[in-house]
MIBANU-438555 format. One record per residue (C-alpha): residue number from 1; x, y, z. Coordinates in nm, 2 decimals, decimal comma, m for minus. Last residue first. Example, Ala and Ser with C-alpha at 12.3 -4.5 7.8 and 13.67 -1.06 7.14 Angstrom:
// MIBANU-438555
2/1,37/m0,11/0,71
1/1,23/m0,45/0,78
END
This chain:
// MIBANU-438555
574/2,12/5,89/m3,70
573/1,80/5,99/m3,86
572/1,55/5,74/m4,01
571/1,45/5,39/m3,98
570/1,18/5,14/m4,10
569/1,10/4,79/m3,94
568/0,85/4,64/m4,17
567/0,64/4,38/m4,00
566/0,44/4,10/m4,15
565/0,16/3,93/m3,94
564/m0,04/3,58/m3,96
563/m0,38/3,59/m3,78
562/m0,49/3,48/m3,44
561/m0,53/3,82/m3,35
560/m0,40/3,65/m2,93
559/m0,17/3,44/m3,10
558/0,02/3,70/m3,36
557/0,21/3,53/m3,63
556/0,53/3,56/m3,77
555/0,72/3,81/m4,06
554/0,98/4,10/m3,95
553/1,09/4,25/m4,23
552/1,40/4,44/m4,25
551/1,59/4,80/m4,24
550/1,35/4,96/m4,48
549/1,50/5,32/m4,48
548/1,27/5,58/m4,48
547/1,20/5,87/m4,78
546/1,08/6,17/m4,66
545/0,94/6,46/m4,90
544/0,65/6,50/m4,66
543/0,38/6,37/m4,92
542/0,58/6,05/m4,95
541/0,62/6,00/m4,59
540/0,22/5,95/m4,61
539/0,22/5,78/m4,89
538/0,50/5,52/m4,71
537/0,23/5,50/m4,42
536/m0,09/5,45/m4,61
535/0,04/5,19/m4,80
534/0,21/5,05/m4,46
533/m0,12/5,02/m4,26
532/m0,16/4,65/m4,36
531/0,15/4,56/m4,41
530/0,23/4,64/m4,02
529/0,45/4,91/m3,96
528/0,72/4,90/m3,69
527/0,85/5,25/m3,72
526/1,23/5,33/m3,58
525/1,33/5,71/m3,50
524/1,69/5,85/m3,47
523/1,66/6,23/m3,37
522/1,38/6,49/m3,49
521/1,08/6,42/m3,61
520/0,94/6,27/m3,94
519/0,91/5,93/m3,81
518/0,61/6,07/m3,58
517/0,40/6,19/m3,88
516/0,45/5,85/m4,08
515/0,33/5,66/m3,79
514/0,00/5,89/m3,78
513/m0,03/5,86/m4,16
512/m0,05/5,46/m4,11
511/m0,29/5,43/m3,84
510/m0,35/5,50/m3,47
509/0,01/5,49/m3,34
508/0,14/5,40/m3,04
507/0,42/5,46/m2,90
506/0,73/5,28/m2,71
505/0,82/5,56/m2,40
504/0,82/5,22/m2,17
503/1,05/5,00/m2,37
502/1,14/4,80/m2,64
501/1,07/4,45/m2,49
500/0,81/4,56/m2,22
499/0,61/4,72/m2,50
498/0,66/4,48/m2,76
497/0,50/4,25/m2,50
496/0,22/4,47/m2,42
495/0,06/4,37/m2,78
494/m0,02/4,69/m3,02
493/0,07/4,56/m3,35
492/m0,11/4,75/m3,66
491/0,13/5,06/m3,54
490/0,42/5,10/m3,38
489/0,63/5,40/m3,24
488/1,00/5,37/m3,17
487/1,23/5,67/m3,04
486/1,61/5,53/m3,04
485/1,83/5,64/m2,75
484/2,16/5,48/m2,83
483/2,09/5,40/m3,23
482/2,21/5,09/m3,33
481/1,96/4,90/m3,56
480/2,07/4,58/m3,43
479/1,86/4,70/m3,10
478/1,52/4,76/m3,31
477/1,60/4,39/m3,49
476/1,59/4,22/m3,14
475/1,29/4,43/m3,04
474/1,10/4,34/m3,32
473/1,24/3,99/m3,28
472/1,11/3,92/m2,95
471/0,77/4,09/m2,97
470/0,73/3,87/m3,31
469/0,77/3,55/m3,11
468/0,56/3,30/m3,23
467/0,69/3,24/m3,57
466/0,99/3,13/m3,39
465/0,83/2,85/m3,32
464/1,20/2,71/m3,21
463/1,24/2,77/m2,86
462/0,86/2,61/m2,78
461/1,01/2,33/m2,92
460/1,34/2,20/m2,70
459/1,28/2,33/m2,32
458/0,88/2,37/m2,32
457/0,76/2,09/m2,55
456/1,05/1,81/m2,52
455/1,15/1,96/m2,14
454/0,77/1,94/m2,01
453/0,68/1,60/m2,18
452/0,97/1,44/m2,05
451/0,83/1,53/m1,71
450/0,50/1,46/m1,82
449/0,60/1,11/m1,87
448/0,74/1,04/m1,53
447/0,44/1,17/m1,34
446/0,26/0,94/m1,55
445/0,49/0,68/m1,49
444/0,46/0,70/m1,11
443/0,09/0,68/m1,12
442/0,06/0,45/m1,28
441/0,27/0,27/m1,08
440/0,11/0,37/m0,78
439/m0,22/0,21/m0,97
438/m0,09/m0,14/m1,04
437/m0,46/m0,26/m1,17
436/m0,27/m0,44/m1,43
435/m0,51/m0,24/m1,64
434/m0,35/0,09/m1,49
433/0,02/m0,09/m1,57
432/m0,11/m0,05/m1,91
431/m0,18/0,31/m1,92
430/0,14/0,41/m1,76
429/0,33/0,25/m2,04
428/0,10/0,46/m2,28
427/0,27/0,75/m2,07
426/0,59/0,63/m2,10
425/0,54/0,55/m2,48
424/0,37/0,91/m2,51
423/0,64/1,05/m2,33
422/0,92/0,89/m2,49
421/0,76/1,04/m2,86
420/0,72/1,39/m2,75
419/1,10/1,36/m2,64
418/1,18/1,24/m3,00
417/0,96/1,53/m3,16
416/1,17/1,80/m2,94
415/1,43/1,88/m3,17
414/1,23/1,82/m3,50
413/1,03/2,13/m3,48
412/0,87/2,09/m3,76
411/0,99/2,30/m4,07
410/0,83/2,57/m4,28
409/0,79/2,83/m3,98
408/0,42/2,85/m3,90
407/0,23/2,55/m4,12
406/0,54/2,31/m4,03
405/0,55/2,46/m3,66
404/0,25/2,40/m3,60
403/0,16/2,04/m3,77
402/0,49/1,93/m3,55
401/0,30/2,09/m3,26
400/m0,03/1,89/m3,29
399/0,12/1,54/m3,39
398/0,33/1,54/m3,05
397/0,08/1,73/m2,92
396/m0,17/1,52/m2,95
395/0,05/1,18/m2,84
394/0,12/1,38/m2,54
393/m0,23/1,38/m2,43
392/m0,30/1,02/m2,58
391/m0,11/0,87/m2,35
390/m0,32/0,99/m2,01
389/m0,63/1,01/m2,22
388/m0,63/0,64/m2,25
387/m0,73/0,61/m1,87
386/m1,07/0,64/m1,98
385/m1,09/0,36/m2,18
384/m0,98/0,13/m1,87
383/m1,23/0,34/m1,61
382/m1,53/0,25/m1,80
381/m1,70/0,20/m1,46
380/m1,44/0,13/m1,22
379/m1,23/m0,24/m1,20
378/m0,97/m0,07/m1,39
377/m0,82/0,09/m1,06
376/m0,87/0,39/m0,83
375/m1,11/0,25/m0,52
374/m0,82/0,09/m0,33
373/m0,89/0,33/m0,05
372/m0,50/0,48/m0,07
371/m0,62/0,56/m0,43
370/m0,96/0,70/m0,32
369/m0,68/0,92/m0,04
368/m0,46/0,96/m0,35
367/m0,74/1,14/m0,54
366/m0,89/1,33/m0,28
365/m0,54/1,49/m0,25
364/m0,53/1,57/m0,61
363/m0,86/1,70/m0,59
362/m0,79/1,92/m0,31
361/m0,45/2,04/m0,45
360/m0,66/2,15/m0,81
359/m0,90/2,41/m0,64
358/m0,66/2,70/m0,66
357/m0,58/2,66/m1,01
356/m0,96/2,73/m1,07
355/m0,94/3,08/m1,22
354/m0,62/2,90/m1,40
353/m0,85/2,78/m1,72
352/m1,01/3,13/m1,81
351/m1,37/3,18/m1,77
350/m1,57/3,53/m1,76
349/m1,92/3,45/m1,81
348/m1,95/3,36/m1,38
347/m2,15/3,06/m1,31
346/m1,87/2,81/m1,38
345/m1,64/2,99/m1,14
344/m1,91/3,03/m0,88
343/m2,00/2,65/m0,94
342/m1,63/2,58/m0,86
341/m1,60/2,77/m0,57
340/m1,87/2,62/m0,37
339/m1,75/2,23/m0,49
338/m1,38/2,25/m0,46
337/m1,30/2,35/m0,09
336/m1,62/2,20/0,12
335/m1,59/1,90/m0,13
334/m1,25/1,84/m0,02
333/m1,37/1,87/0,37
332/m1,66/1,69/0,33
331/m1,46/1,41/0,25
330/m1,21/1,42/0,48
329/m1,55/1,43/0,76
328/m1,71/1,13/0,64
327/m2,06/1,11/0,49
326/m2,01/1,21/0,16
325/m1,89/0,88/0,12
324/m2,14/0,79/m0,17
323/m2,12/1,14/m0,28
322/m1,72/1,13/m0,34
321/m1,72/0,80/m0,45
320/m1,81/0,97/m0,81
319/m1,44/1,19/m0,80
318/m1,22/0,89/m0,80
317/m1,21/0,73/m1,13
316/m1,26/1,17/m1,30
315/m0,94/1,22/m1,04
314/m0,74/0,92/m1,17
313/m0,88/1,06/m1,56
312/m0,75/1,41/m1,40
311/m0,39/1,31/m1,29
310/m0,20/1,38/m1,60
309/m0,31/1,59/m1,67
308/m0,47/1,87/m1,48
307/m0,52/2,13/m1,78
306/m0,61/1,85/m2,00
305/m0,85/1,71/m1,85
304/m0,97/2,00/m1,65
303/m1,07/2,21/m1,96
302/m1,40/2,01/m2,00
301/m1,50/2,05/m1,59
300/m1,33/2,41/m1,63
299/m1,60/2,47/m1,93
298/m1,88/2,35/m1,77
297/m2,12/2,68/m1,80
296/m2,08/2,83/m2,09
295/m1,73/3,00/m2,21
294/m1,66/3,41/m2,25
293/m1,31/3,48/m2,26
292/m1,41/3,76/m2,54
291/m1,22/4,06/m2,27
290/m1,49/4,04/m2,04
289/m1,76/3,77/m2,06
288/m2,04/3,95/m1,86
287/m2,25/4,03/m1,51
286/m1,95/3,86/m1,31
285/m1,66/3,98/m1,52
284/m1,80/4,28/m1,55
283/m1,83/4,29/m1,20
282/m1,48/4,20/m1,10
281/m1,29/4,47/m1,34
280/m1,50/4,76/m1,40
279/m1,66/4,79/m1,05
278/m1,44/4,59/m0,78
277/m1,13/4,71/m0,96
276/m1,18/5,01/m1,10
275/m1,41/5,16/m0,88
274/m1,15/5,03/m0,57
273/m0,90/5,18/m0,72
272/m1,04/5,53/m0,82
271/m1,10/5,58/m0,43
270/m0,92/5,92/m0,49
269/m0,63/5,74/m0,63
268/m0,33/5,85/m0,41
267/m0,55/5,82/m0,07
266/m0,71/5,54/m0,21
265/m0,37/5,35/m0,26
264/m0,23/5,47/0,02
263/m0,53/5,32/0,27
262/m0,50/5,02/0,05
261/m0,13/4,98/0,09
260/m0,13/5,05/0,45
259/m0,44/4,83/0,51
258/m0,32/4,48/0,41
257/m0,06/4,36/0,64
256/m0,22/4,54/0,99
255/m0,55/4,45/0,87
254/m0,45/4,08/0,86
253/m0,28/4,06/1,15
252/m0,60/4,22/1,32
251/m0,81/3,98/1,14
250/m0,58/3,67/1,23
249/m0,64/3,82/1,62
248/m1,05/3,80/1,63
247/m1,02/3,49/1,45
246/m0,83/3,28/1,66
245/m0,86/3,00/1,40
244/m0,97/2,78/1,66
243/m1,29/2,95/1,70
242/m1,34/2,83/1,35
241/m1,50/2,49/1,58
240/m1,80/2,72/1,69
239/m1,96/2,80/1,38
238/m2,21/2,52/1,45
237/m2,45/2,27/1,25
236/m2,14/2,07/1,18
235/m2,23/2,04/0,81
234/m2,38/2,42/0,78
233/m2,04/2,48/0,93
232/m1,80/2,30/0,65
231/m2,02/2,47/0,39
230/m1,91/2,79/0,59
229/m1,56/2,74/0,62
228/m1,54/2,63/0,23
227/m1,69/2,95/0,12
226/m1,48/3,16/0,34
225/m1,22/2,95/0,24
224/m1,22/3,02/m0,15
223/m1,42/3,32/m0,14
222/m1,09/3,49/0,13
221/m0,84/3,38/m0,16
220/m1,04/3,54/m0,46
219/m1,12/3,88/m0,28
218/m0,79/4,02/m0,39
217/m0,52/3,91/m0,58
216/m0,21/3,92/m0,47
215/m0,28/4,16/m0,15
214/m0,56/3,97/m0,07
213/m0,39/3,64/m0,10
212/m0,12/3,77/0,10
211/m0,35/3,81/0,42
210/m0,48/3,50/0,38
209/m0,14/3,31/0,38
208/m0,08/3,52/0,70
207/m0,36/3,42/0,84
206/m0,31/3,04/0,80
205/0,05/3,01/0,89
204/m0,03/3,22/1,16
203/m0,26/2,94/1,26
202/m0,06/2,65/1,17
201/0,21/2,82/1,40
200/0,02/2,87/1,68
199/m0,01/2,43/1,67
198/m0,39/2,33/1,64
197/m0,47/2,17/1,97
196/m0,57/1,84/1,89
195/m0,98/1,66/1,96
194/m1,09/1,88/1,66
193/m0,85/1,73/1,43
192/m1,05/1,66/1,17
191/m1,20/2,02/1,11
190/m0,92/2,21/1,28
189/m0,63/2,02/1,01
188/m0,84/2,07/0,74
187/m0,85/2,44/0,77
186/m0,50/2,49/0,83
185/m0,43/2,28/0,54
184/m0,68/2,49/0,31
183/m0,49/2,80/0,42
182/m0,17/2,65/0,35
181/m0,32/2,56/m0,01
180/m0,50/2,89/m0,11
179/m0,15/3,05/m0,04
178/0,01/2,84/m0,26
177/m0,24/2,90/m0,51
176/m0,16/3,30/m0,51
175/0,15/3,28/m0,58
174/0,08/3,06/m0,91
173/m0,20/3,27/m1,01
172/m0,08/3,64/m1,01
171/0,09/3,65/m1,34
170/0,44/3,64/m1,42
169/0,43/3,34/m1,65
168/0,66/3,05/m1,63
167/0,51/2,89/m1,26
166/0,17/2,96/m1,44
165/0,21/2,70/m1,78
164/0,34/2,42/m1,51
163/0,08/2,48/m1,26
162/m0,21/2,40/m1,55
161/m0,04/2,15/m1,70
160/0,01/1,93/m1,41
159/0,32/1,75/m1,29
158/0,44/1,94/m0,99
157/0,04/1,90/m0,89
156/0,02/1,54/m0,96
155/0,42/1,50/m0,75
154/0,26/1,71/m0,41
153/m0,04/1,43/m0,46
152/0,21/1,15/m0,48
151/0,39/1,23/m0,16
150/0,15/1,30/0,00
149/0,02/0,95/m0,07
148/0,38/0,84/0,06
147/0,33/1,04/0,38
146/0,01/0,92/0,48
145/m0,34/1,03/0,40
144/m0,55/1,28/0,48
143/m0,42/1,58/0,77
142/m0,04/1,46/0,55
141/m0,22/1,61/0,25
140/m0,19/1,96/0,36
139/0,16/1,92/0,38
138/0,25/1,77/0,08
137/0,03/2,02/m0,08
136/0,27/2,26/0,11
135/0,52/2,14/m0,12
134/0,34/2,13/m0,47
133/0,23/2,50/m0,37
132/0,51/2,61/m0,27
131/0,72/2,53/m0,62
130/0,43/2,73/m0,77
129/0,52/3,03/m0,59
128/0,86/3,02/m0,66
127/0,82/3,01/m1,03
126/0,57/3,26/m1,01
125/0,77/3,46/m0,78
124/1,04/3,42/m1,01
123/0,82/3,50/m1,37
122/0,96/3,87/m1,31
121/1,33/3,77/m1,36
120/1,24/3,53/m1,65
119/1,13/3,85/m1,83
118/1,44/4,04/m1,93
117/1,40/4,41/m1,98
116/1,45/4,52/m1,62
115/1,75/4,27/m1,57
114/1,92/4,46/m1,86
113/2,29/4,35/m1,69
112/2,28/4,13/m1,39
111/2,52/4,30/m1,13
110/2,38/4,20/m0,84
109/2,22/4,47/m0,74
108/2,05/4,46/m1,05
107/1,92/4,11/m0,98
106/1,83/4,21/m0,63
105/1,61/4,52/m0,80
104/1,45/4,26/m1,05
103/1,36/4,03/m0,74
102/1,17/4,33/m0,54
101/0,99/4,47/m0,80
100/0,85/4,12/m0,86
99/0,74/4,07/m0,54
98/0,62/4,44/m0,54
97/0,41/4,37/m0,82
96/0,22/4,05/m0,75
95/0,13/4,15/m0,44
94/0,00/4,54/m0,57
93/m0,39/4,51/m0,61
92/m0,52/4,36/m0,90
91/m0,75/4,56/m1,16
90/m0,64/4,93/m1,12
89/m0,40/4,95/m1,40
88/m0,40/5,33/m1,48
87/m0,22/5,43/m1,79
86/0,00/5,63/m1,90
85/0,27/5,31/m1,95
84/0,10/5,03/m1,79
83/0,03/5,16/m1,39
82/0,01/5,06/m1,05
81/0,03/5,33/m0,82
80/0,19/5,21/m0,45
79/0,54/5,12/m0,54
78/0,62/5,48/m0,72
77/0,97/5,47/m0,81
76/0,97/5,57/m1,14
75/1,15/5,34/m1,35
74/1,16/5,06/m1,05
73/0,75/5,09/m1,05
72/0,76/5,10/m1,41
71/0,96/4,75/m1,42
70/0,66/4,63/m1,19
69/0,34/4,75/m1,45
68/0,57/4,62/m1,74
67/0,59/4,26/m1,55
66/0,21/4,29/m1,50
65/0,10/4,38/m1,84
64/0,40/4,17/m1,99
63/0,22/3,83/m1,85
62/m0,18/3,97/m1,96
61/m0,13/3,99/m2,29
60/0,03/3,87/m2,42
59/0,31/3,65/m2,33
58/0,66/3,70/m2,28
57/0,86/3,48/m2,49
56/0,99/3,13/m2,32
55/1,37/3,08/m2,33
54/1,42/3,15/m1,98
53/1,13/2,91/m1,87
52/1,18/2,70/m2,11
51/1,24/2,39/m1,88
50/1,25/2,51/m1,52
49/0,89/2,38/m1,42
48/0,91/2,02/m1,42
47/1,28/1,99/m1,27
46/1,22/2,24/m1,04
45/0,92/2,08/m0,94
44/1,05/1,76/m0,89
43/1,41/1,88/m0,71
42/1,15/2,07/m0,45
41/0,90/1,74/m0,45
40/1,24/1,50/m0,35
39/1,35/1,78/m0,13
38/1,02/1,77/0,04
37/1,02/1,42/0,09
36/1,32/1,35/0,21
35/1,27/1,60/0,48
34/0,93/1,44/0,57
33/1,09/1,09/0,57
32/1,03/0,76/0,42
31/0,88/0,93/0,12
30/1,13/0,87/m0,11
29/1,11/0,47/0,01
28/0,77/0,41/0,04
27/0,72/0,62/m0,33
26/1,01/0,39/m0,45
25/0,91/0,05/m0,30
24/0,56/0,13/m0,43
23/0,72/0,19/m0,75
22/0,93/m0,10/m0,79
21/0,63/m0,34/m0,73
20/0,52/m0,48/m0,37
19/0,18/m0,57/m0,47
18/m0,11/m0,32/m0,32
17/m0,26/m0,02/m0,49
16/m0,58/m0,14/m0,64
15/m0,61/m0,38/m0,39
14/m0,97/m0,37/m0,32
13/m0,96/m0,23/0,04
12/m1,27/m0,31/0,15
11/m1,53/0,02/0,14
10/m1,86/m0,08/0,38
9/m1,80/0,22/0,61
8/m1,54/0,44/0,49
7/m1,19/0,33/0,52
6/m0,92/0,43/0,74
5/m0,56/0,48/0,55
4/m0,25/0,32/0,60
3/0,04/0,38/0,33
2/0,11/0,32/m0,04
1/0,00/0,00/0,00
END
C-alpha cells in the first residue's frame, strides 16, 4: 500500500494499490521521511517547471502587463500606483508587483545587466510560488493520507499542466495558489483534528497566507475559504469549531498587512481603485464575458483534462465515491473547498482555465486518499478507456505541434519530436500498468511522462516556433539597428509584450499617416508598420518629401489576433 488509510464504512480495500512493485518500493522509500520528501518534491518541481522558462517569450497579454506594471514601478519609483505606460491599472492590487519589484532590484544589485528588460526575472515569484504550492500540498495532505500518498499528490500537482504553464508566467495565479493551499491545510487540520490543539504556527501560517492572498489578488483567496468554512459549518450545525482559528487576532494581523497599501492606494487614487477594480474589473466579469473569454457553463469541468493531466482521468475514477462517502469528515472537507467555488467559477461569463488553479490540491489529494482506498483501478466504470487520455495527451501534441510549426515556420520542430515520442510511450506504459490494476505505478509513470513532456515541449520546441515570437524579434531587430536612445512607435501591433521589450516611452500609433508623422521628427526614429497600414504610411512620408529606410521584415504570427503578421521595421536619422 502506499500507506494506511481508514476506510469508509462498507469500502474493503480492493487492492488497487497493493503488490510490492518497484514503484511502491520507490514512493515508500522517497517518502520515508518528511525532509526527504520535500526535497524530492522541490528537485521535482524544479525539474518540471525550469524547462523553457528562460527561453519562453513574454506572453500577451496579460504576462508583460504585469511585469511592465513592476519595471515601471523601479522606473519611477512609485510602489503604490500601478500603472502600464499612461495608464492606470487598477485591476489587482500590488502583491504580485512588489514581489517582482523586489527580485528585478536584487538582480541589479547584483550585477545582472538589462534585468528590467528580461522576463524570466519577473516569472520568479511565479516560479517560486508554484514550487510552494506542490510542497505545502504535501503538507496539507499529511491531515488525509500518509506520507507516501503526499507524496504522490505534491508530484500530480508538480506534474500538471495548468501549474506548469503559471510557474513560467508572471501572473498572479501561481502565488496565489500556494497561499490557497496552506490555508486549506489549516483548515483541514481544525475540522478533523478537533480533539488536537492546532499548533500557533498553523494558525499564523493560516492568516498570513490570507493576508497575501488579498494583496495578490484580492477577494479570490478569502471566497475560497470563506466559502469552504461555511459549507464545513452548515455540516457541523455550528460556527464554533473556526474559533480555533483565533479569528479575532488573524483579522488584526491581517488588517495590519493589508491596510497600509490600500489606505495609500485610495489616498493617491481618490478611491479610483477600488471603482476600477471591484466595478470595472470584477463585475463585469460577473454580469459579462470580459475581454471575449466568455465560455458556458462546464467549461473548467472540459478544460480539467487537460489542464490537470495527467492526474485528471485518476481524479474523474475517484471523483463519483465522493457522494457515496459524503458522509465522512475528509470528505466533506474536499468537497467543502472545490464544490462552492467551482460552481461560482462556472457561473460567472468570464472563464479562463487557471481561475480554478486553486481548487486542483484538493482534488489531487482526494485522489490519493480514493487511491489509498483501493477505489482507483480498472475495475471502475469504463475506467480502462478512460485512462487512454493519459497517452493520448502527449500523443496530440506530439502530432499537434509538428503540424504547428510546419504551417508556421516551414519546418517541424524536429528537436523535441523524440521527447514527445518517450512521453507518449511512458505515458502509454502508464496506461497498461492501470489495467494491471498497479495504480502507484501509474501513477509514477505518469508523473514520469509529463516530465519528459515538459522539457520536449517547453525546453526544445517552444524555442524554435519562432513564428511566435514577433515581440522578440522586433525588439531584437530595433537594437541591431544601433541608435543609443532610439524613439520607436508602432502601429497594426499593439501587444504589451513589444512594450516591455522595447521599452516604456514605445508609442502607439493610430494608423498609417500617424506613424509617418512621428518618423518625421527629430533624432533617430524606428517604425514598426504592419503591411496592412504600410500603403498608407509610405504615402504619407511620400507627401513629406521623406523617404525611410526599410531595415528588415519581421514576418510571424500573432496568437491573441490569431492571424499571420508581416512587420517592416523602418528607420531614419542617425
Amino acid at each position: 500500500m502506499i500507506g494506511e488509510s481508514t476506510a469508509p464504512a462498507g469500502v474493503r480495500k480492493k487492492g488497487a494499490v497493493q503488490g510490492g512493485d518497484w514503484a511502491q518500493r520507490l514512493v515508500a522509500a522517497l517518502s520515508a521521511s518528511h525532509a526527504r520528501a520535500l526535497v524530492v518534491l522541490f528537485l521535482l518541481s524544479c525539474a518540471a517547471f525550469a524547462p523553457g522558462f528562460a527561453s519562453l517569450q513574454p506572453m500577451d497579454r496579460d504576462e508583460p502587463r504585469f511585469a511592465q506594471a513592476s519595471k515601471q514601478m523601479l522606473e519611477t519609483g512609485d510602489f503604490v500606483d500601478i500603472r502600464f505606460q499612461d495608464e492606470a491599472r487598477h485591476k489587482k492590487p500590488v502583491g504580485i508587483y512588489w514581489l517582482q519589484s523586489a527580485v528585478v532590484a536584487g538582480a541589479e544589485a547584483l550585477g545582472v545587466d538589462n534585468a528590467r528588460a528580461t522576463i524570466a526575472y519577473y516569472r520568479i515569484p511565479s516560479f517560486l510560488g508554484a514550487v510552494a504550492t506542490v510542497l505545502v500540498t504535501y503538507w496539507a495532505a499529511l491531515a488525509f493520507v500518509s506520507p507516501g500518498g503526499a507524496l504522490l499528490a505534491g508530484a500530480f500537482m508538480a506534474a500538471s499542466v495548468l501549474l506548469g504553464v503559471e510557474a513560467r508566467l508572471a501572473k498572479t495565479d501561481a502565488v496565489l495558489t500556494a497561499t490557497t493551499v496552506v490555508m486549506f491545510g489549516g483548515l483541514a487540520r481544525l475540522y478533523l483534528w478537533r480533539d488536537r490543539i492546532i499548533p500557533a504556527g498553523t494558525i499564523a501560517a493560516f492568516w498570513a497566507a490570507f493576508a497575501l492572498s488579498i494583496l495578490v489578488k484580492g477577494p479570490i483567496g478569502p471566497m475560497v475559504v470563506g466559502l469552504a468554512g461555511a459549507a464545513l459549518s452548515v455540516r457541523a450545525r455550528t460556527v464554533g469549531w473556526l474559533r480555533g482559528l483565533r479569528p479575532g487576532w488573524g483579522l488584526l494581523l491581517t488588517a495590519l498587512i493589508v491596510a497600509p497599501w490600500f489606505i495609500a492606494i485610495a489616498m493617491k487614487t481618490g478611491g479610483a481603485f477600488f471603482d476600477e477594480s471591484v466595478g470595472k474589473d470584477m463585475l463585469a466579469k460577473v454580469g459579462s464575458g470580459q475581454e471575449k473569454h466568455w465560455a458556458p457553463p462546464g467549461f473548467y469541468l472540459l478544460a480539467f483534462f487537460g489542464t490537470f493531466w495527467p492526474a485528471a482521468v485518476l481524479t474523474a475514477i475517484a471523483l463519483p465515491l465522493a457522494w457515496r462517502w459524503r458522509a465522512e469528515p475528509w470528505v466533506a472537507v474536499c468537497l467543502a473547498w472545490v464544490l462552492p467555488s467551482w460552481i461560482i467559477f462556472e457561473a460567472v461569463p468570464t472563464k479562463l482555465p487557471h481561475y480554478v488553479l486553486p481548487l486542483y490540491p484538493a482534488l489531487a489529494i482526494f485522489t490519493v486518499k480514493v487511491m489509498e482506498l483501493g477505489e482507483v483501478g480498472p475495475h471502475r466504470p469504463a475506467a480502462v478507456p478512460a485512462a487512454l487520455l493519459i497517452p493520448l495527451i502527449p500523443l496530440g501534441l506530439l502530432i499537434g505541434l509538428g503540424i504547428a510549426g510546419y504551417q508556421l515556420d516551414g519546418v517541424p520542430p524536429y528537436a523535441g519530436m523524440p521527447g514527445m515520442l518517450v512521453a507518449t510511450l511512458v505515458a502509454f506504459w502508464a496506461w497498461l500498468a492501470f489495467r494491471r490494476r498497479a495504480v502507484v505505478k501509474t501513477a509514477v509513470l505518469a508523473v514520469a511522462a509529463s516530465l519528459v513532456l515538459s522539457v520536449s515541449v517547453w525546453g526544445l520546441t517552444q524555442p524554435l516556433l519562432r513564428a511566435l515570437k514577433l515581440s522578440p524579434r522586433l525588439a531584437a531587430a530595433v537594437e541591431a539597428i544601433g541608435c543609443p536612445s532610439p524613439q520607436v512607435v508602432t502601429v497594426g501591433y499593439r501587444e504589451p509584450s513589444l512594450v516591455f521589450l522595447v521599452g516604456t516611452d514605445l508609442a502607439m500609433a493610430s494608423d498609417g499617416k500617424a506613424a509617418a508623422a512621428f518618423l518625421d521628427g527629430p533624432g533617430c526614429r524606428i517604425a514598426l508598420v504592419e503591411a496592412r497600414a504600410e500603403e498608407e504610411f509610405l504615402a504619407s512620408l511620400g507627401e513629406m518629401g521623406k523617404t525611410p529606410r526599410l531595415v528588415t521584415r519581421v514576418p510571424g504570427f500573432n496568437i491573441n489576433g490569431g492571424r499571420k503578421l508581416d512587420i517592416g521595421v523602418y528607420a531614419t536619422g542617425d
